[in-house]
VOBA-1610 file (N, C-alpha, C; in pm, whole numbers, padded with zeros to 5 digits, always signed):
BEGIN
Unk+00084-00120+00000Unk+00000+00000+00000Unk+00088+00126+00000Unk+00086+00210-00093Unk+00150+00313-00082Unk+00052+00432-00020Unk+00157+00509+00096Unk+00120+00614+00173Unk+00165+00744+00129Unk+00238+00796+00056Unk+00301+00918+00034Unk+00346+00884-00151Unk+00336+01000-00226Unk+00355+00958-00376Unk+00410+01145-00383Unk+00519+01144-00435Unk+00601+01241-00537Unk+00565+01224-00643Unk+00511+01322-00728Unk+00494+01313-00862Unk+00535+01461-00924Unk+00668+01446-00989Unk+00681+01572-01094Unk+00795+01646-00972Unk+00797+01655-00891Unk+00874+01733-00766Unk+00984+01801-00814Unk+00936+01930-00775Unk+01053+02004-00821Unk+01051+02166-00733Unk+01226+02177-00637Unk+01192+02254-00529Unk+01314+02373-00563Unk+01249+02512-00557Unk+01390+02596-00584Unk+01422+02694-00461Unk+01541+02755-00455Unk+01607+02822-00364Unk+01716+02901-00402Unk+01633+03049-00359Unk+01723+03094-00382Unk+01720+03192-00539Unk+01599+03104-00594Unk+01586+03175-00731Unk+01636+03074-00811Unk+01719+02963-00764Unk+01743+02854-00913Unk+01692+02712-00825Unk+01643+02623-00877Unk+01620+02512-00912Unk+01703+02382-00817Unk+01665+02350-00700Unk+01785+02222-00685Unk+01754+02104-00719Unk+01626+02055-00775Unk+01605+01989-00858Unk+01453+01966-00914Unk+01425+01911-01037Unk+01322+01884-01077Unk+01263+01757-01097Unk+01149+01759-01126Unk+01079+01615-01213Unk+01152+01475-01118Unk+01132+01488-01005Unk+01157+01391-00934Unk+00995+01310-00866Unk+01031+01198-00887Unk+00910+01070-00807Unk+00961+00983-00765Unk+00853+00981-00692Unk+00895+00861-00566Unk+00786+00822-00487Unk+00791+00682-00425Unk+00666+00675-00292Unk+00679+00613-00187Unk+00668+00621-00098Unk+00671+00582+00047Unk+00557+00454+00065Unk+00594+00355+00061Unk+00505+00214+00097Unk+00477+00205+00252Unk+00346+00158+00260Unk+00323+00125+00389Unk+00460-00010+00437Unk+00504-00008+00580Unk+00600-00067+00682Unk+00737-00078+00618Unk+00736+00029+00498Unk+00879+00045+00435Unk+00972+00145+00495Unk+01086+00130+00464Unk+01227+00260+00501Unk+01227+00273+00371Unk+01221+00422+00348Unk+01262+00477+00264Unk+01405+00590+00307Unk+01501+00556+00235Unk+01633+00621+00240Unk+01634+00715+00195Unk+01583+00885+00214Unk+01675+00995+00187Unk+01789+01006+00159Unk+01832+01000+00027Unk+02027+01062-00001Unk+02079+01172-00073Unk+02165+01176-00022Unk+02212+01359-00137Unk+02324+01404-00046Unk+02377+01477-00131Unk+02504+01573-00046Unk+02421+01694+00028Unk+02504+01711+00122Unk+02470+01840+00164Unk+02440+01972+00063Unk+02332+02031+00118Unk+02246+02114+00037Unk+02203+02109-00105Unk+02156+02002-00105Unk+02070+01921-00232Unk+01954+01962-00226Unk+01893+01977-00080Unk+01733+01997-00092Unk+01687+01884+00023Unk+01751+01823+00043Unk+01713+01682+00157Unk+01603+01764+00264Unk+01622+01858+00312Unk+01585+01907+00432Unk+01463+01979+00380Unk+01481+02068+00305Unk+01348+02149+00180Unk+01219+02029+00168Unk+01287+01946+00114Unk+01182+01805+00074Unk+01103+01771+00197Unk+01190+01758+00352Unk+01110+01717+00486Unk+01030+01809+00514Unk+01081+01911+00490Unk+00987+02066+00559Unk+00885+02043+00470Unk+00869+02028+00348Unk+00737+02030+00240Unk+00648+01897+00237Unk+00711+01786+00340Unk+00615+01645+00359Unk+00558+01682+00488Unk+00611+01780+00565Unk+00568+01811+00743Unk+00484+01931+00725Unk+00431+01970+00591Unk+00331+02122+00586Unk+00414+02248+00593Unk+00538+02247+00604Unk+00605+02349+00633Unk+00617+02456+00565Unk+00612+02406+00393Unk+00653+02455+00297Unk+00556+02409+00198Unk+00599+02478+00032Unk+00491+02420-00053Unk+00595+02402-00162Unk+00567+02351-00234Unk+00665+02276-00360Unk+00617+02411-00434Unk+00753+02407-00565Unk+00756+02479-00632Unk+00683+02428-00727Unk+00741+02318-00782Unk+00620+02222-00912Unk+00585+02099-00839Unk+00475+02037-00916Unk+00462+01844-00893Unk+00390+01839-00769Unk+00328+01748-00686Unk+00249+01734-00581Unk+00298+01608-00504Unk+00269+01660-00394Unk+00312+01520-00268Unk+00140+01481-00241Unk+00176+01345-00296Unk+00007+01300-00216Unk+00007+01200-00096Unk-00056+01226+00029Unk-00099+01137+00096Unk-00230+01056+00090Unk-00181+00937+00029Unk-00264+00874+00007Unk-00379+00819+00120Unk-00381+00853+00242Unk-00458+00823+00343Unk-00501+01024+00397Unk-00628+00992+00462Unk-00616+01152+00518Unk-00567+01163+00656Unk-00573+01206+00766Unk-00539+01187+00886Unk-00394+01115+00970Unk-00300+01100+00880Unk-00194+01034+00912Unk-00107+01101+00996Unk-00093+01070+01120Unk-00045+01098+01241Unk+00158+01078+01184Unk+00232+01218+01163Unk+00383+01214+01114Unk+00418+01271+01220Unk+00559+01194+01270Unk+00652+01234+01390Unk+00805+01280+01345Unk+00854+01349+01401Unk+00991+01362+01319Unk+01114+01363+01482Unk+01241+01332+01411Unk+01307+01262+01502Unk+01435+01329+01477Unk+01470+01423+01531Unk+01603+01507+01449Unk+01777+01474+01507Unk+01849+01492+01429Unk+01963+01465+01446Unk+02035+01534+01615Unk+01949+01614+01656Unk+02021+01696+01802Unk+01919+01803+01860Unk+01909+01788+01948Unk+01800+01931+02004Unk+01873+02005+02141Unk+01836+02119+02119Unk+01937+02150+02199Unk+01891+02187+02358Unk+01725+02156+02392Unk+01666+02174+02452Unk+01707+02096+02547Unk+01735+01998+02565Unk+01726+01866+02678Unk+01873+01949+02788Unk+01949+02040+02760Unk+02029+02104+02852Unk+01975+02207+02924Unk+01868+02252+02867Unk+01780+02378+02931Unk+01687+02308+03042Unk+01668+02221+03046Unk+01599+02224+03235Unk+01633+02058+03277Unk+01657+02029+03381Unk+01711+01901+03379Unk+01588+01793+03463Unk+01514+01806+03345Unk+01429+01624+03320Unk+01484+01535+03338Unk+01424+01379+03350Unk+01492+01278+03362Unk+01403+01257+03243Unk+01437+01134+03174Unk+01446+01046+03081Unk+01294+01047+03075Unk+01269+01014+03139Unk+01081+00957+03159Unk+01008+01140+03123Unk+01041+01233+03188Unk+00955+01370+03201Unk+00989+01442+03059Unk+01131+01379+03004Unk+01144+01448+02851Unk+01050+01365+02772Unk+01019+01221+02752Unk+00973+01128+02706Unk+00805+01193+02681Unk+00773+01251+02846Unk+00613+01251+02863Unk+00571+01421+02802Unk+00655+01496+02777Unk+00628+01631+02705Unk+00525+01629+02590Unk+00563+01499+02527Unk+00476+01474+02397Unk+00323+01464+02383Unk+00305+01403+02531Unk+00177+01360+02540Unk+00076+01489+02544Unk-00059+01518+02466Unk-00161+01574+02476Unk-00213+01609+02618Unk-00197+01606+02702Unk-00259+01636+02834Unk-00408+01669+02792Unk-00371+01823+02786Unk-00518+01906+02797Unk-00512+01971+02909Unk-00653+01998+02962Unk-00661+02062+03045Unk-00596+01991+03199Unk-00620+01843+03193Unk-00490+01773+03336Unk-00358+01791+03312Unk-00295+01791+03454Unk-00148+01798+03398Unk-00087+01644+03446Unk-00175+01537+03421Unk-00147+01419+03455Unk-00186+01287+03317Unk-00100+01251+03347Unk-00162+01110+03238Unk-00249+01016+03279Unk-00347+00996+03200Unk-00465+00868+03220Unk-00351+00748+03269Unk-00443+00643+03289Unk-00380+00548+03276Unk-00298+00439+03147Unk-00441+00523+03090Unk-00383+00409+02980Unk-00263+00467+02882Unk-00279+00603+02904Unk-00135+00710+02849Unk-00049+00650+02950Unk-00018+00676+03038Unk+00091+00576+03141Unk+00132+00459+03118Unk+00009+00348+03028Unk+00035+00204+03031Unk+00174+00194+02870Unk+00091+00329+02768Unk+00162+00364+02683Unk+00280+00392+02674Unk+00322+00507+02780Unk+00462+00585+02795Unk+00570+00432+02826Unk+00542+00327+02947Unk+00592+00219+02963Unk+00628+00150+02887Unk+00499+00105+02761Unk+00582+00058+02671Unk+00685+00077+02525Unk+00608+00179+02504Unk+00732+00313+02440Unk+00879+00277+02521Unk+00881+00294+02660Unk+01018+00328+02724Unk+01113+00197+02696Unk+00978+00095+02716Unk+01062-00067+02730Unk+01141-00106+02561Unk+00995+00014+02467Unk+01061-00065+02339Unk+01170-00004+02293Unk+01209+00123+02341Unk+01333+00177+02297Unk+01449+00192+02386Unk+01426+00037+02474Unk+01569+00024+02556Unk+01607+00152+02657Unk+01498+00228+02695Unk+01493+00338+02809Unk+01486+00328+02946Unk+01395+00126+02994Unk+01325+00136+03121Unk+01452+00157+03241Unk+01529+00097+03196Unk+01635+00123+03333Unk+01711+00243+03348Unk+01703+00313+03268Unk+01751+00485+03264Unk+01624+00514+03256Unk+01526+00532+03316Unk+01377+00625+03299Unk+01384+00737+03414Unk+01466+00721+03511Unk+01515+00799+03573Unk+01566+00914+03568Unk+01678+00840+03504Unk+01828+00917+03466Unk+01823+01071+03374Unk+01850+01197+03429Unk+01864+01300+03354Unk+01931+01278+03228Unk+01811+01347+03118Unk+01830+01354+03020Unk+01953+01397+02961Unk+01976+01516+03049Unk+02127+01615+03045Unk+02266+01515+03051Unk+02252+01444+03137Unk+02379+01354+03161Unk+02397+01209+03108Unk+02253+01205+02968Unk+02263+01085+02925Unk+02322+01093+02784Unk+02411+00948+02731Unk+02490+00954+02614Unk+02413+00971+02494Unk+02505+00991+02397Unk+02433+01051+02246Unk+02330+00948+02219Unk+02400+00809+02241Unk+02278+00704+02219Unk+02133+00708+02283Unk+02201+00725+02447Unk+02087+00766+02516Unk+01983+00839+02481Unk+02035+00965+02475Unk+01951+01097+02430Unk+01883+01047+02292Unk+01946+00988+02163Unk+01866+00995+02070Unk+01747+00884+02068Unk+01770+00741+02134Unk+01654+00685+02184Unk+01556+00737+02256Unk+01592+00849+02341Unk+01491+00931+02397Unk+01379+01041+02326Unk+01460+01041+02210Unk+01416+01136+02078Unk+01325+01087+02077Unk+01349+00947+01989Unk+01252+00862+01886Unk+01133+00835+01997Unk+01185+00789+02113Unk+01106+00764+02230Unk+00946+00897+02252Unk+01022+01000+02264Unk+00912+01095+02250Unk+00831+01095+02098Unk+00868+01080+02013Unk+00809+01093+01866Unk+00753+00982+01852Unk+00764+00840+01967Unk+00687+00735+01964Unk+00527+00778+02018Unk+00535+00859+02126Unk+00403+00827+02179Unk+00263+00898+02148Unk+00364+00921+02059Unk+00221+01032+01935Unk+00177+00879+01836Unk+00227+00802+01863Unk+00196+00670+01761Unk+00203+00712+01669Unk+00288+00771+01573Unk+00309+00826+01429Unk+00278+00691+01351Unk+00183+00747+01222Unk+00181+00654+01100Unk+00312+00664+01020Unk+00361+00725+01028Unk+00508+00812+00952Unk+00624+00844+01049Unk+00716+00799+01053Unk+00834+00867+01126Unk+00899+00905+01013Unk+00980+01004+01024Unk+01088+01088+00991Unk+01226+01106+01083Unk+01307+01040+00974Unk+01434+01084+01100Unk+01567+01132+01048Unk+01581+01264+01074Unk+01705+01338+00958Unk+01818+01373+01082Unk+01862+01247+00998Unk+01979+01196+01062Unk+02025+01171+01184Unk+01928+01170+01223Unk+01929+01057+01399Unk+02023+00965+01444Unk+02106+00954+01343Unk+02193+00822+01395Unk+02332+00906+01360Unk+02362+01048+01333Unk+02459+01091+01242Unk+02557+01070+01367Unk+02593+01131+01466Unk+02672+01158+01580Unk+02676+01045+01655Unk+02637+00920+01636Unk+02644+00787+01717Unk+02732+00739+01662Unk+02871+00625+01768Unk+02873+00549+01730Unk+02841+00414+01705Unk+02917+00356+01622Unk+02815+00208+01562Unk+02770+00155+01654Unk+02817+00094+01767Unk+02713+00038+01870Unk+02588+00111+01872Unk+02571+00247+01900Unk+02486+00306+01917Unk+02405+00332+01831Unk+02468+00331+01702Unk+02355+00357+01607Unk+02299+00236+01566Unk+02356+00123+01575Unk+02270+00048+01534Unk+02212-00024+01642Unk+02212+00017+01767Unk+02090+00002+01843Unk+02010+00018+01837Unk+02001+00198+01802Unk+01903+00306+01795Unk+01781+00227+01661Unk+01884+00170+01544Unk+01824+00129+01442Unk+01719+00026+01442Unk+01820-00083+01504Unk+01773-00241+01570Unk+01632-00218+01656Unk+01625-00109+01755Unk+01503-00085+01835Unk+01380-00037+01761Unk+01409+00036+01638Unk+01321+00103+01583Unk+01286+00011+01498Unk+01355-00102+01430Unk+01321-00231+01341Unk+01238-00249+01431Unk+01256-00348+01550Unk+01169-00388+01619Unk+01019-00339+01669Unk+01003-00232+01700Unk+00877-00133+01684Unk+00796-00124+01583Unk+00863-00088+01445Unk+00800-00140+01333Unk+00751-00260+01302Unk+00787-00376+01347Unk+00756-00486+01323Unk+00597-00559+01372Unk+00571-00456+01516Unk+00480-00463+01577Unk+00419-00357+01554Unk+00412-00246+01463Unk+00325-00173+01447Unk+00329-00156+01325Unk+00243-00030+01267Unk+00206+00006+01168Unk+00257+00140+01117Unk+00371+00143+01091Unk+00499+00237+01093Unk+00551+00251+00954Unk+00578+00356+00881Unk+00623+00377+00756Unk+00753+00491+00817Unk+00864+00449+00753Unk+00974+00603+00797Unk+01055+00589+00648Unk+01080+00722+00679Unk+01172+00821+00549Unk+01260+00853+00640Unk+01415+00807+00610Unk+01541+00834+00666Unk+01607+00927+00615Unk+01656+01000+00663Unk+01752+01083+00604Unk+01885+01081+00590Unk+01978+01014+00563Unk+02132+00979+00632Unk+02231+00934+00498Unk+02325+00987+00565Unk+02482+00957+00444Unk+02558+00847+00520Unk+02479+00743+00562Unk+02528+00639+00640Unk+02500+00540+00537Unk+02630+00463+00462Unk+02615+00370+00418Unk+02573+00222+00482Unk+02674+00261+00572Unk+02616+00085+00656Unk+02461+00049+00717Unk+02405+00203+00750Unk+02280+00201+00815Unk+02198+00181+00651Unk+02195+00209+00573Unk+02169+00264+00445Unk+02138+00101+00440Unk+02235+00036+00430Unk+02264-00121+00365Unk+02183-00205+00435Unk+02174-00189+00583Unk+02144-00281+00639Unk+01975-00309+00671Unk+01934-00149+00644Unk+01789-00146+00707Unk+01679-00058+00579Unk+01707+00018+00490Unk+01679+00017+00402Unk+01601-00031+00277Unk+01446-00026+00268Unk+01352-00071+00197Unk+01329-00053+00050Unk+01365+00088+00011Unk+01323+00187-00091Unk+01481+00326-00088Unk+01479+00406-00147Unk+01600+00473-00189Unk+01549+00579-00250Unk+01556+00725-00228Unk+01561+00866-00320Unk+01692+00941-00306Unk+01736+00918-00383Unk+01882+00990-00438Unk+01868+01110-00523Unk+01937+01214-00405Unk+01899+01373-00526Unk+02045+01388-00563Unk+02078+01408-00658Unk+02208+01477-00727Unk+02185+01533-00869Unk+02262+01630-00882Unk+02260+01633-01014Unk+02128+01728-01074Unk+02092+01803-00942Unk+01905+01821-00977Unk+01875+01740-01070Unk+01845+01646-00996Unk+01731+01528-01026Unk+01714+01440-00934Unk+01631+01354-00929Unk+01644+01214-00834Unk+01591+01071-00905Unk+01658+00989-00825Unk+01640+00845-00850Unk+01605+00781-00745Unk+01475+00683-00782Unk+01389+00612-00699Unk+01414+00523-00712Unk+01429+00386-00631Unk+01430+00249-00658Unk+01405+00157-00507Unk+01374+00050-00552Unk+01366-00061-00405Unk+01535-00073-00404Unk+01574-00128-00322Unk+01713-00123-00243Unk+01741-00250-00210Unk+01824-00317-00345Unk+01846-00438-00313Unk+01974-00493-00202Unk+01961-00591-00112Unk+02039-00566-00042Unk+02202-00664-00089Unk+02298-00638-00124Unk+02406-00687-00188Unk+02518-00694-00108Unk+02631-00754-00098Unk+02735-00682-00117Unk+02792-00617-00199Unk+02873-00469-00190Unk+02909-00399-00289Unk+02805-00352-00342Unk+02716-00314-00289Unk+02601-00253-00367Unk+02632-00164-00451Unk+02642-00116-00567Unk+02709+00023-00636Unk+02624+00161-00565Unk+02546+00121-00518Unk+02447+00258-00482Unk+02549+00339-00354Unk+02603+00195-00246Unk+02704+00243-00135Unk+02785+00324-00176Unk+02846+00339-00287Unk+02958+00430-00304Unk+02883+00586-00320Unk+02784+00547-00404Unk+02737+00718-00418Unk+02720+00742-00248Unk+02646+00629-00181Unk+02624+00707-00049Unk+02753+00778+00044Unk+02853+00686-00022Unk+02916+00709+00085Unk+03046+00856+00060Unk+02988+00893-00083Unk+03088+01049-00131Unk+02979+01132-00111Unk+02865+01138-00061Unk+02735+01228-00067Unk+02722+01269+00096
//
C-alpha cells in the first residue's frame, strides 16, 4: 500500500532550481532512504512532507487523510535547558489538555514506548547527563508516543557510534515490526543505508532516482552514499 507519492517534484532556492521532475513513494512498513550531499534539498523536501513549505512544481500526495507524522532530528538542543529525567522528557509529547497528569492508559503507553526503545532502566536518569545514544533513543522515544503513522528521521543516527547507532536502528526495526509504521530516513550512512533500508531517493545532479534497495554486497548505490 503506498502512503506518500512524489509526482513531478521540483523545489527551488534561492531563485534557481535544486532539482526537478523527481518521483517517488513511500510504501506502507517500508524505510525509505533519503540521499544527497549536503544542500541538495534533503531538508526542503522534509519541511514540504511536514506542511512546512509548498513545492515549487509536482504534488506530494498522501494517500490516506489523517496520518499521524513524527519527526526525530539529528540533536536538540533543549534537553540542557531544564534538567528532566528520561521519563519527564519522554512525557512532554503527550496531549494532556486541560490535566497535567496522564490517564492510565497514556501511562500504560509511555511504559511501553520506554521498554521498546531500551529506556526502562535509565527512565530515571537525567536527560542532560545521558549519552548521544541515550539521548537519541529518547528522541525517537518521545516521537513514539504520538503513535506516528510516519516517522521521519534526519539523521538521527549521524553523531552515534556504531554500537549506538545500530541500536538506535535495531530498536526502531523492532517497533516497526509490531506496528504500523512507515519512515523516510535521512542519512549519508552507508552501513545504516545497507542494512535497514527498503526503498531509496537519491537527489544529485538536480534530479532524483527512486528504486527498491536491493540488499548486496558492494552494492554500487554504497559508493554514491558514501561520497554524498
Amino acid at each position: 500500500m503506498i502512503i506518500l507519492k512524489g509526482t513531478n517534484i521540483g523545489i527551488q532556492a534561492n531563485g534557481r532550481w535544486l532539482y526537478q521532475a523527481v518521483n517517488f513513494q513511500l510504501e506502507q512498513q517500508h524505510i525509505l532512504a533519503l540521499l544527497g550531499e549536503n544542500g541538495v534539498g534533503k531538508t526542503t523536501l522534509i519541511q514540504t512532507m511536514m506542511g512546512e513549505r509548498t513545492l515549487d512544481q509536482g504534488s506530494l500526495t498522501w494517500e490516506q487523510a489523517g496520518l499521524q507524522i513524527a519527526y526525530v532530528p539529528q540533536y536538540r538542543n533543549d534537553v540542557n535547558q531544564f534538567p528532566l529525567t528520561i521519563t519527564e522528557y519522554v512525557k512532554l509529547n503527550f496531549d494532556t489538555g486541560w490535566q497535567p497528569w496522564l490517564t492510565q492508559g497514556e501511562q500504560a503507553w509511555l511504559k511501553q514506548v520506554l521498554a521498546a526503545t531500551a529506556l526502562t532502566e535509565l527512565a530515571h536518569q537525567r536527560i542532560d547527563q545521558a549519552s548521544g545514544g541515550e539521548r537519541q533513543r529518547a528522541y525517537l522515544a518521545q516521537a513514539l508516543v504520538k503513535k506516528p503513522d510516519v516517522l521521519i528521521l534526519d539523521e538521527a543516527t549521524a553523531n552515534l557510534d556504531a554500537a549506538a547507532k545500530f541500536q538506535f536502528m535495531d530498536v526502531l526495526q523492532q517497533y516497526q515490526k509490531k506496528h504500523t509504521l512507515s519512515i523516510i530516513m535521512v542519512s549519508h550512512d552507508a552501513e545504516i543505508v545497507d542494512r535497514y533500508a527498503d526503498d531509496y531517493l537519491l537527489i544529485q545532479h538536480h534530479q532524483g532516482r527512486f528504486g527498491h534497495y536491493q540488499h548486496q554486497t558492494q552494492h554500487p548505490l554504497l559508493a554514491e552514499v558514501e561520497n554524498v
